[in-house]
C-alpha positions, 0 to 999 in steps of 0.5 A: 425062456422063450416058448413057441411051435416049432420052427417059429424063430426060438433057435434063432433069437437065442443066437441073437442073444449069444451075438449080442453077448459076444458083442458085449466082450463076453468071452466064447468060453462063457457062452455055451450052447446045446441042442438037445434034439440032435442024436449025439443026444437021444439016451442022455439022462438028466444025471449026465446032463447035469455033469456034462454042464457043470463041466462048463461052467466057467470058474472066471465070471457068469456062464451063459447056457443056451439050451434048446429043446430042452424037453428031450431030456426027461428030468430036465428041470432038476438039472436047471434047477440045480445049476442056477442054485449052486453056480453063476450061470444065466440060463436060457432055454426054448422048448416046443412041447405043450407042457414047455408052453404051460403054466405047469412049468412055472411048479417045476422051475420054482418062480426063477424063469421068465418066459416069453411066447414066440409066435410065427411072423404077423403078415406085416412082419412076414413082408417085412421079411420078405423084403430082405430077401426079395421084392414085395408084390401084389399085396393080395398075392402076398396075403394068399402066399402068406395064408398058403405058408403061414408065418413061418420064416423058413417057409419064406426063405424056401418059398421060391424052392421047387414044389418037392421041397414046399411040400416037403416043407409043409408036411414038416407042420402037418397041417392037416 
């Protein structure tokens, strides 16, 4: 279960997992994803959860569910609970609120979870980065940017943005 802020990466090293599946000849149908922070959403109940998941659990082999965010739906953890008891499934689940980040978790998911902290990019991480997308410069330019914007990915990928949308983009963290 990988933990982090918000924004850090969680969303998209689970796409990396579901590519290395399908690299692996899982089947689609076997690999199902749900972000839990869209609107389609917002009233769900853990008891509608619970259906709408159990209706893709696939009768040929394990089921891989990708579940993101999951800290939107009060009652959550009964529902993970209960599919990895009662079917073949494999469980994947990012969370961004303090308690998905707590100690507390391990009480609710009773000793059947690993998890594993995200953390924003290092500063050679960050260059790292950077080179994938455009030339590195002076190092101690590069060092203020990455201070400026921290070492969150989309703040690289919108650096060279209009300043609308940096700020934008900073008043997303709130740094304040």
């Amino acid at each position: 279960m990988p933990t982090g802020v918000r924004r850090c990466g969680k969303s998209t090293i689970l796409k990396m997992i579901m590519s290395k599946l399908r690299e692996c000849g899982i089947p689609e149908s076997r690999i199902v994803s749900y972000c839990f922070d869209s609107m389609e959403f917002e009233d769900m109940t853990a008891k509608q959860m619970y259906s709408e998941l159990k209706s893709r659990v696939s009768p040929e082999g394990k089921t891989y569910f990708f579940l993101d965010e999951m800290q939107e739906i009060k009652g959550w953890e009964k529902v993970v609970n209960s599919l990895s008891s009662d079917y073949d499934v494999d469980l994947y689940i990012t969370g961004s609120n303090s308690r998905m980040m707590s100690s507390e978790i391990s009480t609710y998911l009773t000793g059947r979870y690993v998890s594993f902290r995200i953390y924003t990019l290092s500063f050679a991480e960050y260059l790292t980065f950077k080179e994938q997308y455009d030339a590195v410069g002076d190092p101690r330019q590069e060092l203020a940017n990455y201070i400026r914007l921290g070492g969150f990915p989309s703040a690289k990928l919108h650096a060279g943005r209009s300043l609308y949308h940096r700020q934008r983009h900073l008043q997303f963290y709130d740094f304040r």
